[in-house]
N, C-alpha and C positions, 0 to 999 in steps of 0.2 A: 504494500500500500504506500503509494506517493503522495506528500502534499499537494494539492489540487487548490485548496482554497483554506484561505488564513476567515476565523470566525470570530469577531471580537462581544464578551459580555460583559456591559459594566458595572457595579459595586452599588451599594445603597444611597441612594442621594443624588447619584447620576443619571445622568442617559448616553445617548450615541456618542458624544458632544464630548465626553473626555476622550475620544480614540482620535477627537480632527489632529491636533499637534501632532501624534504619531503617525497618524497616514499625509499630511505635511511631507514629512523628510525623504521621502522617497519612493518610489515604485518595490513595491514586493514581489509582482512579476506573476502575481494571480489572483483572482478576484476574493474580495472582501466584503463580508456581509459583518451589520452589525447588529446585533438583538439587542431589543430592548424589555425589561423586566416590566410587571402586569403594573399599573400605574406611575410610569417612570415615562419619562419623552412623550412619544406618540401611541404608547400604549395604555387604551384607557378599560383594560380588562382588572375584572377584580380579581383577587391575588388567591390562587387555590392552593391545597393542601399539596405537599414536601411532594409526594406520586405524584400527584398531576401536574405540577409544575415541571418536575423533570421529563416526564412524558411529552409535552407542550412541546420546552424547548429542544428534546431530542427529535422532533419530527421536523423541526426546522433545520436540521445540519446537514449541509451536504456530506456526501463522501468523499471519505479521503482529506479533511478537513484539519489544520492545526487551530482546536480549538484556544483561546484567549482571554481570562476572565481578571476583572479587577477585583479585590478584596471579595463582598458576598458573591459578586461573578465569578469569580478564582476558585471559593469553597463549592457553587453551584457547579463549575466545569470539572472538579474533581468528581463529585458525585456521577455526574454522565458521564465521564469516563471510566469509571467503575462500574458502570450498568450492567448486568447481567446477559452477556451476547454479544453487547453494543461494537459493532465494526463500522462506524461511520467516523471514528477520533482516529486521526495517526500517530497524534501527538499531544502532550499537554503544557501549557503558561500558564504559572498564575502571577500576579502582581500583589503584591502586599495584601495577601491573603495566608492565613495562620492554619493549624489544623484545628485550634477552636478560639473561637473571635473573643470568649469570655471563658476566663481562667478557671481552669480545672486540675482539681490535685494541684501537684506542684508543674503543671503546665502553665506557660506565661501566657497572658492575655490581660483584656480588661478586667481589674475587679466588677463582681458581680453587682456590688450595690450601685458601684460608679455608673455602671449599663443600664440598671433599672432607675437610678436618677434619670439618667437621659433618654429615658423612654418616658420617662413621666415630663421631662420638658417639652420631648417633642409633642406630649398627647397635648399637654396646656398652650404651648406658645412653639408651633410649628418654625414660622419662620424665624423668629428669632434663634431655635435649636438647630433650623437647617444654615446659617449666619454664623452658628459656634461650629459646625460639622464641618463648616470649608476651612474652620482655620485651625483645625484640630488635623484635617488632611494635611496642611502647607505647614503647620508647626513642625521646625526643626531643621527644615530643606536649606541649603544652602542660597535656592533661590529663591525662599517663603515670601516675601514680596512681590514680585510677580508672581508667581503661583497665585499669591490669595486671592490677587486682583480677576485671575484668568475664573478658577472656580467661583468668584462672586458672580461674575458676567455670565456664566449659564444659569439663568434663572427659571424655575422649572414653570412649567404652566401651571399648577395647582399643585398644591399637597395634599392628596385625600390619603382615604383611609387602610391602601395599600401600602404609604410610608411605615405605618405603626406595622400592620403584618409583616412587610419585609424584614424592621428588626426583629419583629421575635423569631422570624426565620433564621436571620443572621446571632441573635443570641442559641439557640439551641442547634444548630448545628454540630457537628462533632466528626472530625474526618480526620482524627489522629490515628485512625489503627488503619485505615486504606491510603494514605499517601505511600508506605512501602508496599502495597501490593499493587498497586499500577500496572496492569500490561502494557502499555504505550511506552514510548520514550516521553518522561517527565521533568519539567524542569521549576521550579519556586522561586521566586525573584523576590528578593523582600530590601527596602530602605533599611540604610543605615542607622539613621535618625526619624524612625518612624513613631508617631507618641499614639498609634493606635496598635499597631500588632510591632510589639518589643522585640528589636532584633535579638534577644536570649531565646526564644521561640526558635531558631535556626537550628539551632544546639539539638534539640529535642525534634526535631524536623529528621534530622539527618539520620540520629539515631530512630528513628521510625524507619528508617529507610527510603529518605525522598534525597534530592539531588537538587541545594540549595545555595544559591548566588546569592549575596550582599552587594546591593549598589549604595558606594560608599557616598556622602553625602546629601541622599536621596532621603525624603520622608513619606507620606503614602500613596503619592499618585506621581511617582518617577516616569512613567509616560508621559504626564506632561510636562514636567522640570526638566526632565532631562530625555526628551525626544531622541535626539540624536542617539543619544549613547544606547536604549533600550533597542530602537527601531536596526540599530547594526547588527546587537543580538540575535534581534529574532529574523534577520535574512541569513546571518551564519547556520542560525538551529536549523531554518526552513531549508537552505541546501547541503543541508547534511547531515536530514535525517534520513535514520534508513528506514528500513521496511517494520513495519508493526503486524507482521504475515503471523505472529506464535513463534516463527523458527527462530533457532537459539542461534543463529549468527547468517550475515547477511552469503548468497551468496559470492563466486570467489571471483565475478567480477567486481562486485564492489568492494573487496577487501582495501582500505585505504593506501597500502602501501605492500611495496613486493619486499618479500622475505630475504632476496637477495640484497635489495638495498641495506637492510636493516641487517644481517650480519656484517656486507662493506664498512657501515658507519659504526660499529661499533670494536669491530677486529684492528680501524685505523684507529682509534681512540685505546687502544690496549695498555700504552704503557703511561697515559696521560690521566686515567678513568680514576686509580685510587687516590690519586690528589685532591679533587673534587667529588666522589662520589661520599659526600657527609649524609648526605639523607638515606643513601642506601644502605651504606653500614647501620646504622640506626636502627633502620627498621629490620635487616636482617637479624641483629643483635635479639629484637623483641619478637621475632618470629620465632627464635632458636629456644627464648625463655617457655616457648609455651612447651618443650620435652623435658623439663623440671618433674624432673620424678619416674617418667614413662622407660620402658623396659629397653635393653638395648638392640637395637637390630643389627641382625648379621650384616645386611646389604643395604646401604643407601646408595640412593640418586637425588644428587645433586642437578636439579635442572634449572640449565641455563646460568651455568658455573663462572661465569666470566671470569676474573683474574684468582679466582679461586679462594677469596675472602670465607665464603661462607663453607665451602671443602673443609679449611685450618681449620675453623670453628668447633665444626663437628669433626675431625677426626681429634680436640682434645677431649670432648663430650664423649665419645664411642671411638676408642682408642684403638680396638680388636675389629670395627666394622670394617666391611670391603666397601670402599666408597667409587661412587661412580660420576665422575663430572661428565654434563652433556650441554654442550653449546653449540647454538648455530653458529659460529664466529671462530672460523679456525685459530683469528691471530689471537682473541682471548684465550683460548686452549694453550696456543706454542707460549703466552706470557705465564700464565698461571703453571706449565710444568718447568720452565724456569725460573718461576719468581715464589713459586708458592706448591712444590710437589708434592700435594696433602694427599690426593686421590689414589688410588689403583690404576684408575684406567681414565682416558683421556678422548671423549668419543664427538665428533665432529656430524651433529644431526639435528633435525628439528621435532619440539617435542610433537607436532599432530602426527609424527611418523617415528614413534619410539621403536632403535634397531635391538629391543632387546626383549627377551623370551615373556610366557604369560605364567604371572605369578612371579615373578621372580627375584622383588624387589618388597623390603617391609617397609622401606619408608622413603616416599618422595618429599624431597626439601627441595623448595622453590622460590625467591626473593628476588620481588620487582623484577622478572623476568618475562612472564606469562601474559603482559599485556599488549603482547607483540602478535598472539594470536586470535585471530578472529574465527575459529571454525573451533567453538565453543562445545560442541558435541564431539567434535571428531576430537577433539583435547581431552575431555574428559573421558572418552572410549578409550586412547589410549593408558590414561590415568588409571581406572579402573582392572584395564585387562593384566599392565603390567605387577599390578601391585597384589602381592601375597594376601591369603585370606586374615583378617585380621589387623592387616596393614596399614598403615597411615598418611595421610598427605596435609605439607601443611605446605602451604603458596599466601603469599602475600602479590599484590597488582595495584595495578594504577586505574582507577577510573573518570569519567570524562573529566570533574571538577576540578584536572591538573592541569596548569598552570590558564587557570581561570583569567587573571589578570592581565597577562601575556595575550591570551585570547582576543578579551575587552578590547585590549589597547589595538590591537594591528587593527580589529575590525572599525575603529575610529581612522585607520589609516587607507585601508580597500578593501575588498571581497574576498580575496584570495582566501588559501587555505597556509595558516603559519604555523599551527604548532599540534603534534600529533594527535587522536582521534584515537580514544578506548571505548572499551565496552564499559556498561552501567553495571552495577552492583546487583539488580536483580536476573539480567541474563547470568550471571554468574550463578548465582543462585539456583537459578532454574537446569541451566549444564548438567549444575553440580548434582542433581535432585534427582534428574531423570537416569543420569550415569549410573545411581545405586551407590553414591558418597555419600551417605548424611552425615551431618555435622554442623557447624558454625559456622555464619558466612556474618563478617559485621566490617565498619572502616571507621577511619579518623579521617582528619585533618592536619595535614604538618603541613607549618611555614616558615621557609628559610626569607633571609633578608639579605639585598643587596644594594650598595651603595648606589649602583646604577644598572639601569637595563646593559649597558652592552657587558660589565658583566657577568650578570645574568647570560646572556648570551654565548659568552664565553668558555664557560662552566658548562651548559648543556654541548657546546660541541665539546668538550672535553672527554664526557662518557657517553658521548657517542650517542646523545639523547635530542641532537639538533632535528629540524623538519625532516622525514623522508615521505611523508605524504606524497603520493602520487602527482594530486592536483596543485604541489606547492608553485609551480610554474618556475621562470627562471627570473634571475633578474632582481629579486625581491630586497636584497638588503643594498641598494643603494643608499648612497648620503644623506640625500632629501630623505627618502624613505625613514633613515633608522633617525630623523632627527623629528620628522614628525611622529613616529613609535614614541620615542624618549619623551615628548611632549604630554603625549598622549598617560602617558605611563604615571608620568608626577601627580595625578592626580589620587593614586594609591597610595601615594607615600605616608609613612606615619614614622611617629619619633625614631622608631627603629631601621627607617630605609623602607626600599622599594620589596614588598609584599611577591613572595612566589609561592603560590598552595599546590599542595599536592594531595589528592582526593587516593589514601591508601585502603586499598582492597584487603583484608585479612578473611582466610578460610581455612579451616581445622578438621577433616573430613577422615573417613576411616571406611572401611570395607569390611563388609560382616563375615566373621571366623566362622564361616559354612563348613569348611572341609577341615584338613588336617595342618594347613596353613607351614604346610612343609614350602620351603624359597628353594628355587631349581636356581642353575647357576645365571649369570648375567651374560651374552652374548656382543663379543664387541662388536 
């Protein structure tokens, strides 16, 4: 399923009329519908129950559709995209929208009493509550003066008595337990300085399992403060999303980047990678913590061994195992048995085509290597077949939210395609699920800091982690180019320097000791 057409819903207090600035800055390159909610703009239908509402607006969506919603339209396009069946969303936005608009447990939102106050002003003094609502939206923005002024000037044609329904709609809502099961590709967009859904809410987003941006200086209606920057987003998302088909990885024309590239760029990065590579050791380090205690296996694989850091590791952890490094990257291989001869054997392959017997390994170890692969079934089949019954796998990966910033910024500079392209945390998931792994699948957040973008830049080619995307085109780091990047970029900056995230994939999986869980040898 292709994007066909972008659908935009707006939030409580609006209508069509907060989406003009965004459709303003550019052509999207397919048509655009805008809904509007039952008493809001030009809709003067009275406001039905939570089903009929969503029914309503799901018979409006075309197919193949990136649905778009603001705040209560954000929580409302989560729910249709959870529909039970529904194949009309390829994809989902929301914009400063929470998983629940009013705090729950130790979920951040609005206090409750604070929401029923202002449900009691809207009931008594409409306009004057809808006059605190616009500037409750622009509190905090960096551009809250004009902001205020822009949401003063849509001024709605009446406030009846679908305004009060919607908020009780938008207080009882609750879409914290389905933001991580989304079958689309999904994305949350929320203000930095947002004084209606707290960006602390991101925190508990993620850990739901949703896939969550902060736009930094932004308060709740970042569409229209900051056009530009949101509307570059969602043309990056819109070409380059893949398919929302069920299957666990797109097919191998659209794999972003060829496997040969990405062994070249990381085999010539060999002897450069452990200088630079500080986030990798890190997380391999706490990847390694999680065998604290666990029995020792005769046979490990080490996948995707690069200069052989995480081999040392474990061969002082399991002193007696036969370890096995496997990298696509010959010149990684010929450094790590020169610089680091922790392994047994030293095997030149890639993991969807493991050269080694079934069964025959108790523990695959894997760090930031695996997100090189996109044929997610065929990865985890290999996973699976090769590994002893009873056996364990534990991969740590990068998913899209890396280097988010980097992102942002180029797309403030062109179209292009500048920094590499993973899979989401629930295809992983699902891989993993159907291969017959169960286990732990959860991520973090780590943020290195740099004095300046080039280098940043510099440091990713170093481990060998620069653009090999197919569509990067050529040409791209010119002068002008990387000074409007760097431009582009200061705007992330905070006390500590220029902001690089990395969205880390953690999974802890295991294979059930059906048989006799006897390990045959390893074949080079």
């Amino acid at each position: 399923m292709r994007v066909e057409h972008l659908v935009l819903l707006h939030g409580w207090g609006g209508d069509a009329r907060i989406w003009q600035p965004l459709l303003d800055c550019g052509d999207f390159d397919r048509p655009v519908t805008c809904l509007e909610l039952p008493g809001f703009g030009d809709n003067r239908q009275a406001w039905p129950g939570d089903d009929s509402l969503l029914q309503s607006l799901y018979r409006q969506l075309p197919h193949n559709c990136l649905l778009i919603g603001h705040s209560l339209g954000g929580m409302l396009a989560a729910r249709l995209a959870a529909l039970p069946g529904q194949e009309k969303i390829a994809g989902l936005i929301t914009i400063a929208a929470n998983g629940s608009f009013v705090q729950r447990g130790d979920w951040p939102g609005m206090n409750p009493q604070v929401f029923a106050d202002f449900r009691e002003s809207m009931r008594s003094e409409p306009q004057q509550t809808r006059e605190k609502f616009c500037g409750l939206q622009a509190r905090g923005d960096s551009a809250m003066r004009p902001l205020l002024k822009q949401l003063k000037s849509w001024r709605p044609r009446e406030i009846g008595d679908q305004w009060l329904d919607a908020l009780d709609c938008l207080g009882h809502l609750d879409n914290r337990n389905l933001l991580g099961q989304l079958e689309i590709p999904s994305l949350h967009l929320l203000g930095e300085r947002d004084a209606l859904v707290p960006a602390a809410a991101a925190a508990k987003m993620r850990a739901a399992g949703a896939q969550v941006e902060i736009l930094p200086g932004c308060g709740h209606a970042p569409q229209v403060s900051r056009p530009e920057r949101v509307a570059a987003l969602l043309r990056g998302l819109v070409a380059g999303l893949r398919p929302a088909s069920g299957a666990g990885a797109p097919r191998s024309r659209e794999v972003p980047f060829s496997k040969s590239a990405v062994a070249r760029s990381f085999g010539r990065a060999a002897a450069s990678y452990d200088d630079a590579a500080h986030l990798q050791r890190a997380v391999c380090r706490q990847l390694l913590a999680e065998l604290d205690g666990a029995p020792a296996p005769s046979t490990i694989l080490d996948l995707g061994s690069g200069t052989g850091y995480g081999s040392e590791l474990l061969r002082r952890c399991f002193p007696q195992a036969r370890i096995i490094a496997l990298d696509l990257a010959e010149g990684m291989l010929r450094y790590a048995r020169a610089e680091r001869p922790a392994a047994d054997f030293h095997i030149a392959a890639d993991a969807e085509q493991l050269p080694l017997a079934d069964g025959s390994v108790e523990l695959v170890f894997s760090s930031l290597a695996l997100q090189w692969c996109y044929r997610l079934p065929q990865l985890f089949g290999e996973l699976q077949r090769v590994l002893a019954d009873g056996g364990h796998c534990l991969v740590s990966s990068l998913g899209p939210g890396t280097l988010r910033e980097l992102k942002h910024s180029w797309a403030r500079v062109d179209n292009c395609v500048h920094v590499n392209r993973f899979l989401p945390l629930h295809e992983w998931q699902r891989a993993a699920a159907d291969s017959g792994l169960p286990g732990r699948v959860q991520r973090e957040e780590r943020v290195l800091h740099f004095d300046g973008v080039r280098q940043l830049m510099r440091e990713l080619k170093s481990i060998g982690a620069h653009n090999v995307n197919r569509d990067a085109g050529k040409g791209l780091s010119g002068r002008e180019k990387l000074r409007r990047l760097a431009d582009a970029y200061e705007e992330w900056r905070s006390p500590a320097g220029l902001p690089a995230s990395y969205e880390v994939i953690y999974l802890k999986l295991a294979k059930a000791a059906t048989g006799s869980g006897r390990v045959r040898r390893a074949h080079r």
